[in-house]
C-alpha positions in Angstrom: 70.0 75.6 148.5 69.0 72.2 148.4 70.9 69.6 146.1 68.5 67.8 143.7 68.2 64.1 144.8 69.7 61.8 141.9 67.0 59.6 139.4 68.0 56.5 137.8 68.3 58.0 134.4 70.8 60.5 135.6 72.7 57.9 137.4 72.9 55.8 134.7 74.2 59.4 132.0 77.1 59.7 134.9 77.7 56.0 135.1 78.5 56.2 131.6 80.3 59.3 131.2 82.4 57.7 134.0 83.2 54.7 131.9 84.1 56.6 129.1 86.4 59.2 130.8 88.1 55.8 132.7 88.2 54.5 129.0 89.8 57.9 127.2 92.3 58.2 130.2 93.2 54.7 129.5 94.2 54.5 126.1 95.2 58.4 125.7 97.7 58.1 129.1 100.4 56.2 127.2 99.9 58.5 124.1 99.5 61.9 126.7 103.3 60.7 128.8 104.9 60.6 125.6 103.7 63.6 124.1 104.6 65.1 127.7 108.4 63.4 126.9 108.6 64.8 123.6 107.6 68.6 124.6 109.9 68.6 127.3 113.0 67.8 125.0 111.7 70.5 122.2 111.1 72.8 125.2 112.5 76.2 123.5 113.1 77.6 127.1 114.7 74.7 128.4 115.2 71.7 126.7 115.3 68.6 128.7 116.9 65.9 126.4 118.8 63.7 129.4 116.5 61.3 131.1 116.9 61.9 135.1 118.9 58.6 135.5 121.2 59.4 133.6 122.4 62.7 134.9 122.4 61.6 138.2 124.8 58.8 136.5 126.9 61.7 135.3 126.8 63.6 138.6 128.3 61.0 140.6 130.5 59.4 138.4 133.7 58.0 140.4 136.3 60.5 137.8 134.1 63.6 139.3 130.6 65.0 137.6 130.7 65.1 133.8 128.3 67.8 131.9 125.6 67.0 130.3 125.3 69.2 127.1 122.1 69.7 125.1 122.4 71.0 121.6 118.9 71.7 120.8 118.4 70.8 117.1 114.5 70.5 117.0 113.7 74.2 117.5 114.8 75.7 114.0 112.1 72.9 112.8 109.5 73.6 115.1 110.0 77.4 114.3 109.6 77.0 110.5 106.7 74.9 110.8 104.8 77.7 113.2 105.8 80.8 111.0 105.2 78.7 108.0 101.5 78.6 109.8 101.4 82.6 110.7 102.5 83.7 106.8 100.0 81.1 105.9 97.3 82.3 108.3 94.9 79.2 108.7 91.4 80.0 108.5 87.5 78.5 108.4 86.0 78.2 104.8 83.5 77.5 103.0 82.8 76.4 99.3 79.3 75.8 97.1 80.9 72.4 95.9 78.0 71.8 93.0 76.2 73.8 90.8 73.1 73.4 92.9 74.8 75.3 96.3 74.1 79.0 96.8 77.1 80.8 96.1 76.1 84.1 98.4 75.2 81.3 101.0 78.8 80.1 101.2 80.0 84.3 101.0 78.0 85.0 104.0 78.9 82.0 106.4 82.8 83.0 105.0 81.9 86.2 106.6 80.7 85.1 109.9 83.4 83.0 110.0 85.7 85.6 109.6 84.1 87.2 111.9 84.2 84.9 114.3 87.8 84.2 114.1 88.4 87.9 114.4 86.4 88.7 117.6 88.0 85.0 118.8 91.3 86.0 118.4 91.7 82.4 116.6 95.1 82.7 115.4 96.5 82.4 119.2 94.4 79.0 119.3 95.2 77.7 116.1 99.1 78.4 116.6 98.9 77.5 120.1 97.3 74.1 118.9 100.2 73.9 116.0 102.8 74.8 118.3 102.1 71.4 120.4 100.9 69.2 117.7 104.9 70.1 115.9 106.2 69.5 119.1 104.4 66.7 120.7 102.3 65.2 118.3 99.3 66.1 119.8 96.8 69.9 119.6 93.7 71.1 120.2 91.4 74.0 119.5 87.7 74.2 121.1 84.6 75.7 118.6 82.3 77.0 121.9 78.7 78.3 121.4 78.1 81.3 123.9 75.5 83.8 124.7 75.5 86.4 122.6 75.7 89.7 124.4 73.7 92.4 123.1 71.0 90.1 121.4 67.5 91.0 121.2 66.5 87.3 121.4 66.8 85.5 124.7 69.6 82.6 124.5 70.9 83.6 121.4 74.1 81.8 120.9 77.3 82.7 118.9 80.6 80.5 118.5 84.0 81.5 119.9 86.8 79.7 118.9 88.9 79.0 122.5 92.8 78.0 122.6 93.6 74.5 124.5 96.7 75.8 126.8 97.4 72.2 128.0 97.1 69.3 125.7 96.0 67.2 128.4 93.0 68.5 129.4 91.5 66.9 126.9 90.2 63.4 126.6 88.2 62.4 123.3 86.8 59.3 122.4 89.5 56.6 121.1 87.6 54.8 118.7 87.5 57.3 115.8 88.8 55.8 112.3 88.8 58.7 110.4 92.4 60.8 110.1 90.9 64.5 111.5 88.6 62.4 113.9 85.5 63.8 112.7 83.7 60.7 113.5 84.6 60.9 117.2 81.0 60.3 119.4 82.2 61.8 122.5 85.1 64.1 124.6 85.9 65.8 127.7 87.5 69.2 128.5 88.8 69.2 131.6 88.8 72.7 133.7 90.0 74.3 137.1 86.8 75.7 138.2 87.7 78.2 141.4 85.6 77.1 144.7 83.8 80.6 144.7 
């Protein structure tokens, strides 16, 4: 198969994405390696709260090694914040906010919503997300449109909601001002695409 040969206006769509990805990496890293610090000492399996120099100080200290004990107090926190979350289910809604919305509107999109959650299995992405946002400041959940399967029309799309395993696969554009970053213009999602 032969490759299609680049234009200028392509060139110029990758340029760009390649500034901004260099530009999200940039201000994100710092924020990302203390995230990645702050997960690994709340790390319910093993929490790593000594920095490495410091236990190799305690290894070889001239008396003989000393121990260095972890007493993991952020867990119990982390845990009530989570089940909090799962007795509290999170979920999509929607509201007719003035008497000129349609109320049945707002009942059906609740329904697909619902829906769409359901089939999604969304309460693994949204705890997942929750689960590293308590313990590293920082979670993400993807809304993905996908063909629907089954449909009668061709390219028919329906949303999935997708869980973010690894906070750091994603890079979104820095220079949103509003708290939930709904004003953000751009983002990547980084993904291990197998060879084949």
């Amino acid at each position: 198969m032969a490759r299609k040969k680049p234009t200028p206006q392509r060139d110029e769509v990758i340029q760009e994405a390649r500034e901004r990805f260099e530009l999200a990496k940039e201000v994100w890293g710092p924020i990302y390696d203390r995230c990645r610090e702050d997960m690994r000492f709340s790390d319910p399996t093993d929490p790593r709260q000594w920095p490495e120099e410091a236990k190799r100080e305690r290894q070889n200290s001239p008396g003989g090694p000393r121990p260095c004990l972890t007493f993991d107090q952020t867990s119990q926190f982390v845990r009530q914040v989570i089940n909090t979350a799962r007795r509290n289910k999170p979920a999509l809604n929607f509201m007719p906010v003035d008497d000129k919305s349609d109320v049945r509107l707002a009942d059906v999109l609740k329904g697909l919503a619902k829906q769409t959650e359901y089939s999604s299995r969304a309460e693994v992405a949204y705890i997942t997300a929750l689960d590293q946002a308590t313990r590293g400041g920082i979670g993400w959940f993807r809304l993905c449109l996908k063909d629907m399967e089954g449909s009668e029309v061709e390219g028919q799309k329906c949303a999935e909601i997708k869980r973010v395993v690894d906070f750091e696969t994603v890079w979104v554009d820095p220079n949103f001002t509003e708290p939930d970053g709904s004003d953000m213009g751009w983002g990547f999602v980084e993904e291990v695409i197998p060879r084949d």
